[in-house]
C-alpha positions as CSV (number, residue, x, y, z in Angstrom):
1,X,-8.9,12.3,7.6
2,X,-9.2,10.5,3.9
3,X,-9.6,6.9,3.3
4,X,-7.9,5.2,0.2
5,X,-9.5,1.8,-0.2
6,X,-6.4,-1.2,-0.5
7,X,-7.1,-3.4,-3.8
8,X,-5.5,-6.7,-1.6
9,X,-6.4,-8.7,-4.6
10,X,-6.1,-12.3,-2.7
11,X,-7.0,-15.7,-4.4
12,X,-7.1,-18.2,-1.7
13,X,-8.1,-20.9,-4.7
14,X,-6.0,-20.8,-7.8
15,X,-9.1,-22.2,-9.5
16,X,-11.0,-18.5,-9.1
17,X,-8.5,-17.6,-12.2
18,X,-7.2,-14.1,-12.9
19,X,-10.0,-13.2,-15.2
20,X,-12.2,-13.4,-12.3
21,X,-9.8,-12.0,-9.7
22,X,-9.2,-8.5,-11.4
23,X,-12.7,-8.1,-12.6
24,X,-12.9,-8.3,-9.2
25,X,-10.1,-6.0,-8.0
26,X,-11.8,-3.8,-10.6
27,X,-15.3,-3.9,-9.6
28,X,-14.0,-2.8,-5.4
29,X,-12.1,0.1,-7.6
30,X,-15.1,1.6,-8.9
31,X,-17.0,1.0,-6.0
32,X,-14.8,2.6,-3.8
33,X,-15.3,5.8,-6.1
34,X,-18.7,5.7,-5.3
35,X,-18.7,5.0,-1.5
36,X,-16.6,8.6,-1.3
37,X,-13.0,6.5,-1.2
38,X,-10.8,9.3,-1.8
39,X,-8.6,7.1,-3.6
40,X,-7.7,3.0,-4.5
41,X,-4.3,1.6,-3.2
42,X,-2.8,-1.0,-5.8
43,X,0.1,-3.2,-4.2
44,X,2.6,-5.4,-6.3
45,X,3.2,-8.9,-5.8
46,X,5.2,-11.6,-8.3
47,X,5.0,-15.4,-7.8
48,X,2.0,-16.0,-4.6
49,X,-1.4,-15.6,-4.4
50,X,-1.9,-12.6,-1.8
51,X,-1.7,-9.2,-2.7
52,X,-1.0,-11.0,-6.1
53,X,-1.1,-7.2,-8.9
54,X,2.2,-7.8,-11.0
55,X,2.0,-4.7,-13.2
56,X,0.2,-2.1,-10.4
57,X,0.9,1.1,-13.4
58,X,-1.2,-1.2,-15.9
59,X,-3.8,-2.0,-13.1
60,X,-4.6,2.1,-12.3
61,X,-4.8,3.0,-16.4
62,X,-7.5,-0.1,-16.4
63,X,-9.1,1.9,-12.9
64,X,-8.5,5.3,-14.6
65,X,-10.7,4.1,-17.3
66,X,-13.8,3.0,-15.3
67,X,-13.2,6.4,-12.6
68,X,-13.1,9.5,-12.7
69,X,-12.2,11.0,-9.3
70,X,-10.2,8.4,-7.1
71,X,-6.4,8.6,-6.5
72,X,-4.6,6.0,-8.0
73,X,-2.2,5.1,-5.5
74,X,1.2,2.2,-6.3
75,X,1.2,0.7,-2.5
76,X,4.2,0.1,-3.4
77,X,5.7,-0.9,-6.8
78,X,9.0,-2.6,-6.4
79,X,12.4,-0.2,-7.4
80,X,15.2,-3.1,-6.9
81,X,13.8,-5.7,-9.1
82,X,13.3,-2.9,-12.2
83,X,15.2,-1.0,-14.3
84,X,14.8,2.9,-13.6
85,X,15.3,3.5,-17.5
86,X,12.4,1.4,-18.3
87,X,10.2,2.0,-15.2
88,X,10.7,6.0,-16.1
89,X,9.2,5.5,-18.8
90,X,6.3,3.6,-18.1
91,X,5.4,5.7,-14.8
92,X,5.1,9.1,-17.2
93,X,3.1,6.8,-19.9
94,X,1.0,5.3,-16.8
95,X,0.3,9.6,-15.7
96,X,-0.8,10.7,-19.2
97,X,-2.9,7.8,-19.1
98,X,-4.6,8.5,-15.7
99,X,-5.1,11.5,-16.7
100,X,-2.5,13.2,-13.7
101,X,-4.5,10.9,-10.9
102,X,-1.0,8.9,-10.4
103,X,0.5,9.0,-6.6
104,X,3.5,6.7,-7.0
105,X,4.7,5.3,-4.1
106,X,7.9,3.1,-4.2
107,X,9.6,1.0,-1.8
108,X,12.3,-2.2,-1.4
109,X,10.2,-5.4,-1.3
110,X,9.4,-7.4,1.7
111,X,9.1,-10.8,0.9
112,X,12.2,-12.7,0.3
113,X,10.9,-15.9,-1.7
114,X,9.5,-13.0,-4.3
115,X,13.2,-10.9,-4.5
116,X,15.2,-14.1,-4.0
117,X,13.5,-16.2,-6.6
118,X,13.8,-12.6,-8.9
119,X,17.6,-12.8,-8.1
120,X,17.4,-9.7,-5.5
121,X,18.3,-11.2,-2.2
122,X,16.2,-9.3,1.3
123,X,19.5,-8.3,2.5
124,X,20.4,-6.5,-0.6
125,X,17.0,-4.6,-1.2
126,X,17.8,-1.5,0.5
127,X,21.0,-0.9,-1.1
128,X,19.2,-1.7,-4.7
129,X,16.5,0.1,-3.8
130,X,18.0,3.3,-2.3
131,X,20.2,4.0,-5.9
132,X,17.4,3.1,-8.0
133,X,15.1,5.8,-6.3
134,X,18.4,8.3,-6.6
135,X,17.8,7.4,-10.4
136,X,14.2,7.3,-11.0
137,X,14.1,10.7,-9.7
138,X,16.3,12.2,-11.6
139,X,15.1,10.6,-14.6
140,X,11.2,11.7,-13.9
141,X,13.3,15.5,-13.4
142,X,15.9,16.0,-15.5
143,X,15.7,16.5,-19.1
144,X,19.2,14.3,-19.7
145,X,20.6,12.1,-17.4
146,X,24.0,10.1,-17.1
147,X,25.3,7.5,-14.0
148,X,27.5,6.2,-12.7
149,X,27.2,4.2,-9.6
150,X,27.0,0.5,-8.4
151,X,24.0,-0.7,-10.1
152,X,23.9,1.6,-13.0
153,X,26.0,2.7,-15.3
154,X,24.7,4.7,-18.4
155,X,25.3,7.4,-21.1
156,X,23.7,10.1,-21.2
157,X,19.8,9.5,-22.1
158,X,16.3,11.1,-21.6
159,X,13.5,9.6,-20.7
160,X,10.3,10.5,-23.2
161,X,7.8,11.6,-23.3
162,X,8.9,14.1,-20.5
163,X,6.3,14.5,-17.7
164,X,3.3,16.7,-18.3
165,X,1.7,16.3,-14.9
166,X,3.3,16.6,-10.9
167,X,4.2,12.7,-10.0
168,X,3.8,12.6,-6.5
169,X,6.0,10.3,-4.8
170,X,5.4,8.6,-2.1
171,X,8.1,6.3,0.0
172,X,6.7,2.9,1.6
173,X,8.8,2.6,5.0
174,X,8.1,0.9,8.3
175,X,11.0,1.7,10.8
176,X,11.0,4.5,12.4
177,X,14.1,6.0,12.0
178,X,13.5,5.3,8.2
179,X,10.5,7.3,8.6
180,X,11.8,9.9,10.3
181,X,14.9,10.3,7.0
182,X,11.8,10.1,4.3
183,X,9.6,12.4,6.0
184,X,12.9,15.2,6.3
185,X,13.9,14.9,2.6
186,X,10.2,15.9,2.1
187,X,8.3,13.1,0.7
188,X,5.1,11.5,1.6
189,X,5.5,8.3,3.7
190,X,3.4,5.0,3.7
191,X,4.1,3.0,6.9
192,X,2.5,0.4,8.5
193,X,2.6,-1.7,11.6
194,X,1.3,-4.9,10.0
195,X,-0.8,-6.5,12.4
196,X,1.0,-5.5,15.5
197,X,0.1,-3.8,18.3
198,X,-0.6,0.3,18.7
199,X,2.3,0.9,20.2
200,X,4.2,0.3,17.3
201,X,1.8,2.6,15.2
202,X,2.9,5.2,17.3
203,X,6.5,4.5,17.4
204,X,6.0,5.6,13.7
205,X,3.7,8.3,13.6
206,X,6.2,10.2,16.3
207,X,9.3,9.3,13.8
208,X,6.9,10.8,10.9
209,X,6.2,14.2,13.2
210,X,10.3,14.5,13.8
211,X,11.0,14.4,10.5
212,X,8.5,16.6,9.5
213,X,9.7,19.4,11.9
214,X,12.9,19.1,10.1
215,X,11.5,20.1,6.8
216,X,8.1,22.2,7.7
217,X,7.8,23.7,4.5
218,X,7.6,20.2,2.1
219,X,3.9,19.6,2.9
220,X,4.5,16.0,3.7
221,X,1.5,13.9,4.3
222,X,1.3,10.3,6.5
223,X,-0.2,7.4,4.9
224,X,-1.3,4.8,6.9
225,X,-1.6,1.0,5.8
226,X,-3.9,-1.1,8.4
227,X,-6.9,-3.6,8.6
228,X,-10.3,-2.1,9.2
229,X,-13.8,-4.2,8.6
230,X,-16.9,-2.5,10.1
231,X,-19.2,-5.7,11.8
232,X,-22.8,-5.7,12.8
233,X,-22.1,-8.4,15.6
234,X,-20.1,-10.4,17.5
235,X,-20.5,-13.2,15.4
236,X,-19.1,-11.4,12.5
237,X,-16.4,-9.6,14.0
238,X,-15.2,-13.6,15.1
239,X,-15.5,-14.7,11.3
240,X,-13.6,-11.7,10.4
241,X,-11.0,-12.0,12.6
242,X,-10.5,-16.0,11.8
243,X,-10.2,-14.8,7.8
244,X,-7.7,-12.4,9.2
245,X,-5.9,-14.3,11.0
246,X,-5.5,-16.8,8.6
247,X,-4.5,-14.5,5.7
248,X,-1.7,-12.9,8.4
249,X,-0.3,-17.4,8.2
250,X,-0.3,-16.6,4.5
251,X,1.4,-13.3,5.4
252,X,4.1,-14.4,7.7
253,X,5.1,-17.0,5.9
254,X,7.0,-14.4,3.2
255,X,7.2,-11.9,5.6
256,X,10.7,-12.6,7.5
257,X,9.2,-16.5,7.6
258,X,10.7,-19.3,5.6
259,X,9.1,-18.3,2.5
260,X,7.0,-22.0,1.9
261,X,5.0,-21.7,-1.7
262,X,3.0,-24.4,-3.1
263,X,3.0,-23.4,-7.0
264,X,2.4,-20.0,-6.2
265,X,0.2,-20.7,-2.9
266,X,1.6,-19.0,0.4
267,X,1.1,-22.0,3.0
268,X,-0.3,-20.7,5.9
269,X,1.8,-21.0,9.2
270,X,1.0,-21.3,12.9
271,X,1.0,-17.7,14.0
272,X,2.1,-17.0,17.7
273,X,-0.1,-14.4,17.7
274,X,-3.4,-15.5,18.3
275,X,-6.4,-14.8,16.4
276,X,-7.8,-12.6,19.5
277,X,-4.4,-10.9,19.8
278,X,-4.7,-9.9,16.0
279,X,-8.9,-8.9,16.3
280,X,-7.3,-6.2,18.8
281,X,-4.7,-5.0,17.2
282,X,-6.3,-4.6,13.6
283,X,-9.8,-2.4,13.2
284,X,-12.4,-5.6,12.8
285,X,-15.4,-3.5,15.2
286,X,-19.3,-2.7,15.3
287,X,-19.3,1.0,14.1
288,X,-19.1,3.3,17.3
289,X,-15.7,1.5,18.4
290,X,-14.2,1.8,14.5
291,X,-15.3,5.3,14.6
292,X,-13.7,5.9,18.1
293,X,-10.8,4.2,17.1
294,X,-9.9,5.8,13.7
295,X,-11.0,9.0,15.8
296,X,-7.6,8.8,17.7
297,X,-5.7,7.6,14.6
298,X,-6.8,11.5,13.9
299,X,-5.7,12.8,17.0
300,X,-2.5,11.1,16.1
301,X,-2.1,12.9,13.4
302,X,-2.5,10.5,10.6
303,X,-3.6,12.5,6.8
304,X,-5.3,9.1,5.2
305,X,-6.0,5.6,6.6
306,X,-5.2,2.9,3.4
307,X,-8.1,-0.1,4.2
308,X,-7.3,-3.1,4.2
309,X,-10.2,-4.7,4.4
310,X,-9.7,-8.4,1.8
311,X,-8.7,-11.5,4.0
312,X,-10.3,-13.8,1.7
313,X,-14.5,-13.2,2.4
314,X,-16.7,-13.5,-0.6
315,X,-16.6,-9.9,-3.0
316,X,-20.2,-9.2,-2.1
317,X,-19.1,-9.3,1.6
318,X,-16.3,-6.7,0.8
319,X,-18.4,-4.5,-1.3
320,X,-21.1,-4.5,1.2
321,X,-18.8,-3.8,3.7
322,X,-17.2,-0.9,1.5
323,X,-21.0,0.6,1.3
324,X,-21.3,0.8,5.0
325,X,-18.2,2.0,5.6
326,X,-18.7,4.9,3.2
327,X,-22.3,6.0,5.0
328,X,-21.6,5.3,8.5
329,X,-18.2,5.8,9.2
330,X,-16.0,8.2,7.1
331,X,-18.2,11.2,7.2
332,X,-17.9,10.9,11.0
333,X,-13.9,11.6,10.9
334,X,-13.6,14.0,7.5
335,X,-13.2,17.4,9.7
336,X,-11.1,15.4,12.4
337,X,-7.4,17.1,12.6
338,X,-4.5,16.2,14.5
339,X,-4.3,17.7,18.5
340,X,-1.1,19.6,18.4
């Protein structure tokens, strides 16, 4: 199993200042390199403070330059509110510069106040999103491409410089059945189940194992998105979990919820889940029960676990966190495979 360190990039005060959040974001990057991180996850976000990366290509050429091993993985850059011609483009520019680290992974959106207010409604994500990824593609593998379709219409034009290095793609998708179609066509998949229960993780790792017998040969891989923070005591696991749980009010609140912003600040909600509900769900344990727990995400079948591990703690508690993690965890579940 690999681990890919998330770059959650949360300001909880707008007073902390970009400067400071992505020298921030930037410092966990190069720390994650040397923890043994096989790779940094960089998500995109427009308009709130969680998860808050607007250009996630411009982020991994400033990680490229400070690393020189880590995966630079998009978790997930936004297809309906581009355009392919331009985003082509800047994904081949973003490779060279990365020196062919790049794994792009793509998806629809999921926060309506963020598509809406870019004039993308929720409901009409998927249908924006599944024509633009029709285009990107053939863009990123055609020398000269033409369309015509419902969101694009262009003459015949090719995207340069033409790509020098593979662009692995890589589809963010959380349903099952949606998991199921990605994983048959071939690509790689990035699900999640949010902070929900393990049930639902298995709901989609069985969908990604069904599509996968479908298309054998394509080498897919299954990434999984979920919270982990290794504790040394009860105590900490309960501050943990109340960070959590308060970044998930944040969360839900854009997330399917009513989509309530305070000049760029996510108000955080009531959850009906409670904060002891979430603790069990999500990975916040002492080290034998993380590493018995990402044990059976193994057994599952699950290629790399993407950390989340930001919920709004101080950086020296997430870098020391990241530290431990590295030396006492990981190198118990490298040679773990899945049980066929």
């Amino acid at each position: 199993m690999d681990f890919t360190h998330f770059l959650s990039s949360h300001m909880l005060d707008p007073s902390t200042g970009g400067k400071r959040l992505y020298a921030n974001t930037v410092e966990q990057a190069i720390h994650a390199e040397a923890c043994g991180y096989d790779g940094v996850g960089i998500p995109e976000h427009h308009l709130v403070n969680i998860l808050l990366i607007p250009s996630p290509l411009q982020m991994a050429v400033k990680i490229a330059a400070h690393t020189r091993r880590v995966r630079l993985v998009t978790s997930i850059c936004q297809l309906p509110i581009r355009d392919m011609r331009v985003f082509a483009g800047e994904v081949v520019q973003a490779q060279a510069l990365c020196d062919g680290r790049l794994m792009l992974g793509v998806g629809k959106g999921a926060f309506g106040f963020e598509t809406g207010r870019l004039d993308v409604p929720i409901e009409e994500t998927k249908d924006h999103f599944d024509e633009a990824f029709q285009v990107l593609e053939a863009l990123l593998t055609r020398d000269e491409v033409s369309w015509q379709g419902k969101h694009y219409n262009f003459a015949p034009l090719t995207i340069m410089p033409r790509p020098e290095d593979p662009i692995p793609l890589m589809l963010g998708v959380m349903a099952p059945p949606a998991v199921e179609v990605a994983t048959a066509k071939g690509y790689h998949v990035l699900t999640t189940p949010l902070s929900a229960a393990h049930g639902v993780l298995e709901g989609q790792v069985a969908a990604f194992y069904r599509g996968r017998a479908q298309n054998p040969g394509a080498g897919s891989r299954l990434y999984l998105q979920r919270g982990v923070f290794l504790v040394n005591s009860r105590a900490e696991r309960q501050r943990m979990v109340d960070f959590a749980h308060r970044y998930y009010g944040s969360f839900d609140n854009v997330f399917g919820g009513p989509g309530i912003v305070d000049k760029g600040i996510i108000r955080p909600l009531p959850r009906t889940q409670t904060a002891e509900e979430l603790g069990q769900n999500i990975l916040i344990c002492e080290k034998a029960e993380l590493i018995d727990r990402l044990a059976h995400y193994a057994e599952l079948g699950i290629d790399e676990v993407i950390v989340t591990s930001i919920f709004g703690q101080e950086q020296q508690a997430t870098l020391d966190m990241m530290s431990a993690f590295g030396a006492e965890v990981m190198p118990h579940l490298r040679t773990l495979k899945r049980k066929e």
